[in-house]
C-alpha positions as CSV (number, residue, x, y, z in Angstrom):
1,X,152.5,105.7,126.3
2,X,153.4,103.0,123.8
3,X,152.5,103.2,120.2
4,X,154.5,101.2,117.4
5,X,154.3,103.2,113.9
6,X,155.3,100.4,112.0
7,X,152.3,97.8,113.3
8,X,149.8,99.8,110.2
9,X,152.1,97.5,108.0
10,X,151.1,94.8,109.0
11,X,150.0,92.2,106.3
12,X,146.5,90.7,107.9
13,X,144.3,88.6,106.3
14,X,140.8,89.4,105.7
15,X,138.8,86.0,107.7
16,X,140.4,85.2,110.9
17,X,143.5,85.2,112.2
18,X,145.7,82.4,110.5
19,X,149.1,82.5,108.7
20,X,149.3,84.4,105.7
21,X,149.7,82.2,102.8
22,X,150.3,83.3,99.0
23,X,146.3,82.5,98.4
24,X,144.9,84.3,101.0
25,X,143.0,87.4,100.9
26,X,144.4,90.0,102.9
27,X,144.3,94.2,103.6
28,X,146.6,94.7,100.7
29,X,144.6,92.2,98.8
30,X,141.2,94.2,99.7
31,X,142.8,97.6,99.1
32,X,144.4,96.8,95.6
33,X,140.8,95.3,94.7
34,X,139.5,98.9,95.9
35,X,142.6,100.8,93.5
36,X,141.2,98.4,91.0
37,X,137.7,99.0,91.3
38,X,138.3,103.5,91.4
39,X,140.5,102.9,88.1
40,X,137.5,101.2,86.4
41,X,135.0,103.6,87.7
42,X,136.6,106.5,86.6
43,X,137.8,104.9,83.1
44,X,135.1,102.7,82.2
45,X,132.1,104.2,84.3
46,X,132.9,107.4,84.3
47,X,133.8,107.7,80.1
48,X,131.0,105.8,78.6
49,X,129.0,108.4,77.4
50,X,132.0,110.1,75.4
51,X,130.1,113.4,75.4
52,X,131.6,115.7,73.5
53,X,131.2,118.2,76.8
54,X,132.5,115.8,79.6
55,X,131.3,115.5,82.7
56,X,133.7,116.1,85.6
57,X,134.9,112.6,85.8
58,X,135.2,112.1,82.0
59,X,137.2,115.0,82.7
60,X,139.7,113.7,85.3
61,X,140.1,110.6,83.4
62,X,140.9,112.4,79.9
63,X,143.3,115.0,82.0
64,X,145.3,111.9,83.5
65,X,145.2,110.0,79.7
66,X,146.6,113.2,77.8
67,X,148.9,113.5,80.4
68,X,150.2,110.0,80.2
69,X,150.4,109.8,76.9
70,X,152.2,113.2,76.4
71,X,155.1,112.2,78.2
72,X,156.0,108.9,76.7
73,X,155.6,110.6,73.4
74,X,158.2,113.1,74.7
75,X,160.3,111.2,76.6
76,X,160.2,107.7,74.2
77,X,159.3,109.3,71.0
78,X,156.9,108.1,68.6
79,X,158.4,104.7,68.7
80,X,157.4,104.2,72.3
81,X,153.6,105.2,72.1
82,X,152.5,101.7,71.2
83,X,153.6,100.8,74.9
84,X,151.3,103.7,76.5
85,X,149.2,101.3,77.8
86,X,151.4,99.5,79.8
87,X,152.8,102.5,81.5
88,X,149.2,104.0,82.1
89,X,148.2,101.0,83.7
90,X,151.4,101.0,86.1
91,X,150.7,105.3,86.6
92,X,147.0,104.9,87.5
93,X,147.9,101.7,89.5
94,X,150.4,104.0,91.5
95,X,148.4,107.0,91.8
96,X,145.2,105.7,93.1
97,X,147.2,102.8,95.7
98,X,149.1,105.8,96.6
99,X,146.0,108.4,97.3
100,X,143.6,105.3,99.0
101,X,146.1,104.7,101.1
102,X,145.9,108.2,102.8
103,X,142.1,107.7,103.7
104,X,141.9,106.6,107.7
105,X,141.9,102.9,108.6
106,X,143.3,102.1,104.8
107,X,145.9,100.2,103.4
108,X,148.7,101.1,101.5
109,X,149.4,98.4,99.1
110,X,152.5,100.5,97.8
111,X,154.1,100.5,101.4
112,X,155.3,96.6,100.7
113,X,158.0,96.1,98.9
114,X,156.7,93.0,97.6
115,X,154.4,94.9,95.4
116,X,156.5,97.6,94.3
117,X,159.3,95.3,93.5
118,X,157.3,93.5,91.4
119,X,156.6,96.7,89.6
120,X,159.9,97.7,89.3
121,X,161.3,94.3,88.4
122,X,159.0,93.6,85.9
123,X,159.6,96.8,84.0
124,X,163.5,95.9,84.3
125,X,162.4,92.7,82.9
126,X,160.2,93.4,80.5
127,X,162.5,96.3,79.4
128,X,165.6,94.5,79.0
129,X,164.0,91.5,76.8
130,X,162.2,94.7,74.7
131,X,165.7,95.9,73.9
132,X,167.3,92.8,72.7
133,X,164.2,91.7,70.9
134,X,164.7,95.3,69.2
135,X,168.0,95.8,68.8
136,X,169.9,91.9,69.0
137,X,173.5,92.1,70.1
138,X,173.3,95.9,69.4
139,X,171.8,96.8,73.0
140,X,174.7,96.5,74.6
141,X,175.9,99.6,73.1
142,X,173.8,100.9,75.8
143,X,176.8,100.3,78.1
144,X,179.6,101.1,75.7
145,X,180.4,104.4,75.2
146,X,182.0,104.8,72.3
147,X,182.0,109.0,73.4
148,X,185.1,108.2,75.8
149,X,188.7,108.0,75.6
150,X,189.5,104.3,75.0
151,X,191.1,103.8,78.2
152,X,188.2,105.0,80.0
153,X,185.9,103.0,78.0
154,X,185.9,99.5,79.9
155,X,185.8,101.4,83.1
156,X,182.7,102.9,82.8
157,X,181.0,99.9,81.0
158,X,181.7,98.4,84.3
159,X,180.2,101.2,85.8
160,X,176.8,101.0,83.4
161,X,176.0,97.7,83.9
162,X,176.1,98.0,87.8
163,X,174.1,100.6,87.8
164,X,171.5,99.2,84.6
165,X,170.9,95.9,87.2
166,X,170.6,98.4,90.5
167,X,167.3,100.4,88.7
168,X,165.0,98.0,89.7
169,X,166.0,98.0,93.4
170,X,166.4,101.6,93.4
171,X,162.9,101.6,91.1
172,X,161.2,99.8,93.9
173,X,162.3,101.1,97.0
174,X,161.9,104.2,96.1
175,X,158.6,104.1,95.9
176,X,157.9,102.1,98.9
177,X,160.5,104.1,101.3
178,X,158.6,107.1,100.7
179,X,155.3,105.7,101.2
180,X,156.0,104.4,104.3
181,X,158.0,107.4,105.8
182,X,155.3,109.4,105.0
183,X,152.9,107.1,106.6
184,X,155.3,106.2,109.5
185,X,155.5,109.8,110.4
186,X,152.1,110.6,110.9
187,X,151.6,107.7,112.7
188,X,154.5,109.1,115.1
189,X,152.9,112.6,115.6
190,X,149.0,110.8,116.2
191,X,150.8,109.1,118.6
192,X,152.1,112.3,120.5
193,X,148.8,113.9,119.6
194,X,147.6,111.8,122.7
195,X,149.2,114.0,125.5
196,X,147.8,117.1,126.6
197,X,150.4,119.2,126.5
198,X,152.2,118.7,122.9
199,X,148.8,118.2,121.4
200,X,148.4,121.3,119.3
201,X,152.0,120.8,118.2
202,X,151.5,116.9,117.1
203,X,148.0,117.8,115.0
204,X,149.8,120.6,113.4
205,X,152.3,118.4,112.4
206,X,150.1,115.9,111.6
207,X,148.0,118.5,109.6
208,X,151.6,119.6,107.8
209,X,152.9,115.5,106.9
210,X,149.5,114.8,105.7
211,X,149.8,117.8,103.1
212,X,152.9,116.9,102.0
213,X,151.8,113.4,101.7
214,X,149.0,114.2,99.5
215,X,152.0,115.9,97.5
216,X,154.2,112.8,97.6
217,X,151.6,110.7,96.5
218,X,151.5,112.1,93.3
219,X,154.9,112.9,92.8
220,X,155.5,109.4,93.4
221,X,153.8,107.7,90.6
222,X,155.1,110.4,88.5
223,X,158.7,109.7,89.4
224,X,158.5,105.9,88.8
225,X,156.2,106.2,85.6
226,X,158.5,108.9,84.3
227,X,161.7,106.5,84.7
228,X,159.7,103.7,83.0
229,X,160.1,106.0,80.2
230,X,163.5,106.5,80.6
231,X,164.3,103.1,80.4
232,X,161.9,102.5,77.3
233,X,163.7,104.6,75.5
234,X,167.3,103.3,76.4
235,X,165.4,100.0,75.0
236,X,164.6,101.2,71.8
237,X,167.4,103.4,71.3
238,X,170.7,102.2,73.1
239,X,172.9,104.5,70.7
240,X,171.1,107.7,72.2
């Protein structure tokens, strides 16, 4: 029996079987366009009639807005809210990449790392320029803390700015690692599901990792939308 867990990861494109170039539609291509696609449905499609008694999927899409918007107001304060769009677009990006992926035969564009460290570095980035443009000279404060004995105080801005230039790494592979754990683990057990005598044990495994995977997914784009926030408000407020 040979299976490879780690072939569903494979970037293919969508006509034929050329190289892969950076214009070429591929699975991750189709299955973002998919993400894209659910996102407008349920936003667009599903909201227009703004009844005043919602429908199931105005619903779902006013549950996930309030939600959104709820914590960057908590987290970022009121100063924050005007960026709510930007961080709903990176949640609902997240959650629905996240929940296609666990359909059978799909794609999970949040698996690559080149997607999710373009996510993650472009909230570093765009974070980073916010908090100078905000505060000049005065960001750097966020790595000063003026809190500590003196001597201690160079130390640990030594310490602040490694770790201030690792969140995007750790922002991005984050999310991917666990995607394609998850993902890479149930491949593992449908593999041992094949022989007759561990069967029942791999599709109750299988049966177990997919739950938890529908839990992951979720937590997942919470976790990175949440520390979006995080760093937003070190942005706007580097004294805090």
């Amino acid at each position: 029996m040979v299976f490879h867990p780690l072939d569903q990861f494979i970037v293919k494109p969508l006509f034929g079987d050329g190289p892969v170039h950076w214009y070429t539609p591929t699975n991750v291509t189709l299955w973002m366009a998919i993400g894209l696609l659910c996102i407008v449905g349920l936003f667009v499609l599903g909201g227009r009639g703004r009844a005043i008694v919602p429908t199931r999927v105005q619903s779902i899409g006013e549950l996930i807005y309030g939600f959104i918007y709820k914590m960057v107001e908590d987290v970022t304060g009121k100063d924050g809210v005007k960026y709510f769009p930007y961080i709903m677009t990176l949640f609902v990006f997240i959650l629905f990449a996240n929940y296609l992926a666990l359909l059978p035969m799909s794609y999970s564009p949040t698996s690559m790392i080149a997607v999710t460290a373009v996510l993650g570095f472009g909230v570093f980035i765009a974070v980073t320029i916010l908090g100078f443009v905000k505060n000049g000279a005065s960001f750097l404060a966020l790595f000063w803390m003026s809190d500590a004995p003196l001597v201690l105080r160079p130390i640990i801005a030594i310490i602040e700015v490694i770790s201030y230039f690792v969140r995007p790494v750790s922002h991005s592979i984050r999310l991917a690692g666990n995607i394609m754990a998850g993902h890479a683990v149930i491949k593992v057990f449908a593999g041992f599901a094949a022989l007759t005598l561990v069967s029942p044990v791999a599709i109750l495994g299988i049966t177990a990792i997919y739950g938890l995977e529908v839990l992951v997914a979720g937590i997942q784009a919470y976790v990175f939308t949440i520390l979006t926030c995080v760093y937003l408000k070190d942005a706007l407020h580097p004294h805090h």
